[in-house]
C-alpha positions, 0 to 999 in steps of 0.5 A: 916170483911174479911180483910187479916191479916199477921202473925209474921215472925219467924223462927221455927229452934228453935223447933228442939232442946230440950225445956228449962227449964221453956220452951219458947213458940214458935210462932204458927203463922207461923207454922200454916201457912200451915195446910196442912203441918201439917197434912203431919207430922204425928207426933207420939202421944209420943211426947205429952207433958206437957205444962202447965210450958211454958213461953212466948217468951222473953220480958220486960214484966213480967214473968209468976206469981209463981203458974200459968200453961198456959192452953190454946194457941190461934190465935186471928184475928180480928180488932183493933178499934180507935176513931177520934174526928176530921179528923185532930185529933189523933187516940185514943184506943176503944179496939179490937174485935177478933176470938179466935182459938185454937192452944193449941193441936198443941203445945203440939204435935209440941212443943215436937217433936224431927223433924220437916219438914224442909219445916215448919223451913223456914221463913214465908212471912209478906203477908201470909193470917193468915186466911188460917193459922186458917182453920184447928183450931176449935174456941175458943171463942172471945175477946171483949171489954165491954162497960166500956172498961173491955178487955174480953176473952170468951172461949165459947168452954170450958166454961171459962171466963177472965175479965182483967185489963193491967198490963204490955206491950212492944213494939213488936219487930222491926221484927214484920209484919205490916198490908196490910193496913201498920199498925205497930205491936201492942204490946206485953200484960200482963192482969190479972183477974180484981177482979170484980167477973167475970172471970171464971177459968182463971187468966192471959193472954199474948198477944204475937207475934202480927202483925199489928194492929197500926193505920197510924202514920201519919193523922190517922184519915184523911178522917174521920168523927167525932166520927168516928172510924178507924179499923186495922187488927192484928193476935196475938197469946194469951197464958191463964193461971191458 
């Protein structure tokens, strides 16, 4: 599907000070909004940093379980899928399908500069195409969901694998983009391997920083046939750990 898709609006300001202790992730949403400025910074490779004692950005969800470092950093474009029963019925959750793409390498060189541009500190319009936002981003892999409804992350790229169950969620915060087909933000996730055997050197994922996604908040399903199903573009930024 070659929707746009909106990215978070956040301001980056934040990245020219020194990192806390655990640090908070920044979002790389809008700092990946524009590849091309990235490449006019030409960041020296000193500023490399360890990442793996990052924490998501904060929220009510749960802190990052004792033991866990962050192993990858990710962009997830995709859809967001409800079911109808009946055109005037409720829009029920069939899980979501996304493109991973994988930001890691830029957070550990931006995240641990001292300057940035100040053209990347401005804030980031709602209606920017996240796609331009990924160009320059190898992919990762894809996130799924299985028949039995099991969420799934396939990192194909690194041969790693999480087969997850929900542990805990929050509301996205009331800044958050919506979608250019109106859908509210989604919200903020918490999974953890699921115990089946599966997974494959990964153990939790947030979802973060998430935009667009929800389904109309009224008549989500007019227009639509029985058994039909209603998909809405989200961006989210996904942070595994190990």
């Amino acid at each position: 599907m070659h929707s746009s898709l909106y990215l978070t609006t956040v301001l980056l300001s934040t990245l020219t000070h020194a990192i806390p202790t655990p640090p908070s992730i920044p979002s790389l949403l809008p700092l990946l909004s524009s590849i091309s400025t990235l490449h006019h910074l030409s960041i020296d490779a000193s500023h490399s940093i360890d990442i793996g004692n990052t924490s998501p950005p904060p929220s009510s969800l749960q802190p990052v379980p004792s033991g866990m470092k962050l192993q990858y950093a990710a962009i997830g474009l995709g859809t967001q899928n409800y079911t109808c029963t009946s055109p005037s019925s409720t829009a029920s959750a069939e899980g979501a399908r996304a493109t991973l793409y994988d930001a890691t390498a830029v957070l550990r060189t931006v995240a641990g500069a001292n300057k940035l541009s100040e053209e990347l500190s401005q804030q980031v319009s709602c209606h920017a195409d996240a796609r331009n936002a990924v160009a320059g981003l190898p992919q990762l892999g894809q996130h799924y969901f299985t028949i039995d409804g099991v969420p799934s992350f396939d990192l194909s790229a690194v041969g790693k694998f999480l087969s997850a169950k929900k542990v805990g969620t929050a509301d996205a915060p009331s800044t958050a983009c919506s979608g250019r087909d109106g859908g509210a933000a989604v919200a903020w996730l918490f999974l953890e391997d699921d115990g089946k055997g599966c997974s494959k050197d990964l153990k939790a994922v947030y979802r973060v920083n998430t935009a667009g996604g929800s389904p109309d908040a009224e008549n989500p399903c007019e227009g639509v046939e029985e058994g039909g199903v209603v998909t809405r573009d989200y961006s989210a930024q996904y942070m595994f750990y190990a």
